[in-house]
C-alpha positions, 0 to 999 in steps of 0.5 A, a space after each residue: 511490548 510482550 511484557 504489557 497489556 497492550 493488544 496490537 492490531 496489525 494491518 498486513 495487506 501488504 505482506 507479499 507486496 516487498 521490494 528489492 528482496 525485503 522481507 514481511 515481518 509481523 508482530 505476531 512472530 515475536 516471542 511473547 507478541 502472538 497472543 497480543 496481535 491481531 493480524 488483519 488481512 485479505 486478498 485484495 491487493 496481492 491477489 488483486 481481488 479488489 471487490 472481491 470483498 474477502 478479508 480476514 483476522 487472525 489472533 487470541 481466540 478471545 478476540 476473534 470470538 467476540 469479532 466474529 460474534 459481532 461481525 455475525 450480526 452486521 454482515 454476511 458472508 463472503 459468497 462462494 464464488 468469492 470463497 471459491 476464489 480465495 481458496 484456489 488464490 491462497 492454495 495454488 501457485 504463486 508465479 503470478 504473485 511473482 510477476 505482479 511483485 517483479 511488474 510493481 517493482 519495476 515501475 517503482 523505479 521508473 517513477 521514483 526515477 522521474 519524480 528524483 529529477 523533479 527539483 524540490 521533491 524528497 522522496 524516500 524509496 517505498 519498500 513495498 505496496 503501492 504508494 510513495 510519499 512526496 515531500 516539498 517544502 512550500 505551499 508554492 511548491 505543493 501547489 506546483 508539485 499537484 499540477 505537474 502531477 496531475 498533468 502527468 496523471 498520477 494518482 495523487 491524495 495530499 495527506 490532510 493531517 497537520 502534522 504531515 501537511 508538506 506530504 503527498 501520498 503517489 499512486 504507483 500503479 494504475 494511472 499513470 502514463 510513462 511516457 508522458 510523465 518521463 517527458 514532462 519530468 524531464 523538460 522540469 517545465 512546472 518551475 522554469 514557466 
């Protein structure tokens, strides 16, 4: 890619949330790409500063300059508070990170676990972030798949492009509630009734 035109914009929301030792990589620290990335980033999910609304790029001076000048005249910015914030996050410790990304981890694999002995799922192991994606392979299973779901009270959005329609995309954190999702996944009730 350094050798062409393309510029490659690269959404790493996600960077300090890495799994079983796994590493962040981003284009924009190979040779030849940094002057052809843009790095977008905030502090909403590592820092867990949802709402907080603060964000922000990283990339050729060109690009930034004409994103800022644009962004300058649609909204204003971050309040101090939230800038106050965003600072003490980025510049202090980072041993809560540590425990968030161990905590995350942890249910990862509980419920990666459980939804393993749910028979007809596929579903790879994420190396980061909050999701994992489900695979079945039939309308029938999907809609058995959505019910028990929702009876154990997973976050679940069904991916809606044609392409990946077999797919459901899992919260792993947030709403779900272990001991009843261990249970029923362990009696498999969903496809014995």
């Amino acid at each position: 890619m350094a050798e062409t035109d393309i510029i490659t914009i690269s959404d790493e929301i996600y960077e300090k949330i890495t799994f079983d030792g796994g590493q962040h990589y981003s284009p924009a620290q190979y040779p030849g790409l940094r002057d052809k990335t843009v790095v977008i980033n905030g502090l909403s999910k590592a820092y867990s500063m949802t709402g907080w609304r603060v964000g922000y790029a990283a990339g050729p001076k060109y690009i930034i300059d004409v994103a800022a000048n644009l962004q300058s005249h649609s909204t204003s910015n971050a309040c101090s508070v939230s800038q106050k914030a965003a600072t003490a996050a980025l510049t202090g410790p980072t041993t809560e990170l540590e425990m968030m990304e161990t905590k995350f981890q942890e249910r990862r694999d509980l419920i990666i676990k459980g939804l393993s002995e749910i028979e007809g799922i596929k579903c790879p192991v994420p190396g980061g972030a909050f999701y994992a994606f489900l695979m079945s392979r039939s309308t029938m299973e999907n809609h058995l798949i959505m019910y028990q779901l929702n009876l154990l009270q997973i976050c679940v959005h069904i991916c809606l492009q044609r392409k990946i329609s077999d797919w459901f995309r899992v919260m792993l954190l947030g709403m779900i509630i272990v001991s009843e999702c261990l249970l029923h996944v362990r009696t498999r009730t969903y496809l014995r009734d």
